[in-house]
C-alpha positions as CSV (number, residue, x, y, z in Angstrom):
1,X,50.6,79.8,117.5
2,X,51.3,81.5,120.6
3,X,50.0,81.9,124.0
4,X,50.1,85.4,125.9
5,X,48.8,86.3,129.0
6,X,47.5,89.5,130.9
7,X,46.8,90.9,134.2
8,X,45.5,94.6,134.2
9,X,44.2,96.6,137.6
10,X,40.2,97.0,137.2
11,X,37.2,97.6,139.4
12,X,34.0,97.5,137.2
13,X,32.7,93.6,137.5
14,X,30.4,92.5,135.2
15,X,27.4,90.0,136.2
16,X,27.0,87.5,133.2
17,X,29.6,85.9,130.2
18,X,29.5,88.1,127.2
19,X,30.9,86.5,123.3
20,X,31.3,88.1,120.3
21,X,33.1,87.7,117.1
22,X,34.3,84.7,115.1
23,X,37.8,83.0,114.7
24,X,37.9,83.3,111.3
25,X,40.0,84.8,109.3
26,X,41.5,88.0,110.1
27,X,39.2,87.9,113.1
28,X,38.8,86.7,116.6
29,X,36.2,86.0,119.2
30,X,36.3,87.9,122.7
31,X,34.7,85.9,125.8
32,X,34.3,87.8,129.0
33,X,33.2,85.7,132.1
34,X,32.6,87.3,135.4
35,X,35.2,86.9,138.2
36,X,35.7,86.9,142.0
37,X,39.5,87.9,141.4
38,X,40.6,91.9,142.1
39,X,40.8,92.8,138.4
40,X,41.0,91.6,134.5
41,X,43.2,88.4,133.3
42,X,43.0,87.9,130.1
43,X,44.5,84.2,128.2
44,X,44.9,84.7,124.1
45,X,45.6,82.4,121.7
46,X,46.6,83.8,118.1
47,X,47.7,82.1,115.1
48,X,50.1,85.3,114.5
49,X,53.4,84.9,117.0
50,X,55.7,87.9,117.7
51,X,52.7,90.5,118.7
52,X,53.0,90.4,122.2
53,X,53.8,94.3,122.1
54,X,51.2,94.8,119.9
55,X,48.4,93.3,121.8
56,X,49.8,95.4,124.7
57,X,49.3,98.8,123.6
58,X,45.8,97.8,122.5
59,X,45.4,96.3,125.8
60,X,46.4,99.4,127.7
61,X,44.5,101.4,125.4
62,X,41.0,99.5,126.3
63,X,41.7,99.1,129.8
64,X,42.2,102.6,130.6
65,X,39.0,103.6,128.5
66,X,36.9,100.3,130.0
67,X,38.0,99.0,133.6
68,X,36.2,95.9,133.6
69,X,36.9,92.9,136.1
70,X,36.6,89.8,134.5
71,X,38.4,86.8,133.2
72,X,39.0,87.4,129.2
73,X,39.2,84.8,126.7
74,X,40.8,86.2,123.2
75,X,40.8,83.6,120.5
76,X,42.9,85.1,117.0
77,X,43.0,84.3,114.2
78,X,44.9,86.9,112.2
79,X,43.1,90.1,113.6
80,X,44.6,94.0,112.9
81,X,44.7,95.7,116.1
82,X,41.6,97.6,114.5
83,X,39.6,94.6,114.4
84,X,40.4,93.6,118.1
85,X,39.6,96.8,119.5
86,X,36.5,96.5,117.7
87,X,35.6,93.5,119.2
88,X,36.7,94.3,122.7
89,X,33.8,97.5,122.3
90,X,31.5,95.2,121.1
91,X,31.9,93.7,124.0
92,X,31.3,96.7,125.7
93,X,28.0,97.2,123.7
94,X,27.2,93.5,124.4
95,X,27.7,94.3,128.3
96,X,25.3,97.4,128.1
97,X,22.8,96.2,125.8
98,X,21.7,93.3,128.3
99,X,21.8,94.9,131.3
């Protein structure tokens, strides 16, 4: 199991906690919680060690396409990068759909 961690530059808050997905597996669960803090910090926890490059350029990927400030929870269990980036949109979706 390891433990990475995240800070990316963002400006677009978000007003209430969003969750999707599962840990299951081959999949993970995305929490988004709004924050006071001057852009995104995101804590995940995956059952797959030695990704940390991986989960970066997926990282980069989302945050230049969705700038949102908030503090991210990312809980994996086994997840391609295609299923995380699906999850992060649907997070995205989530975030829209209520508003």
């Amino acid at each position: 199991m390891e433990k990475l961690h995240f800070n990316y530059k963002a400006t677009q808050p978000i007003d209430h906690p969003v969750h999707v997905g599962v840990v299951a597996s081959g999949d993970l669960e995305v929490l988004l919680r709004p924050t006071d803090k001057d852009g995104a910090e995101l804590a995940i926890v995956t059952g797959s060690d030695g990704f940390k490059e991986t989960w970066e350029h997926v990282l980069d990927r989302f945050f230049d396409r969705y700038p949102i400030k908030a503090n991210f929870e990312i809980n994996d269990f086994g997840a391609t990068p295609g299923v995380v980036n699906l999850r992060l949109t649907q997070a995205m979706e989530a975030l829209k759909d209520e508003q």
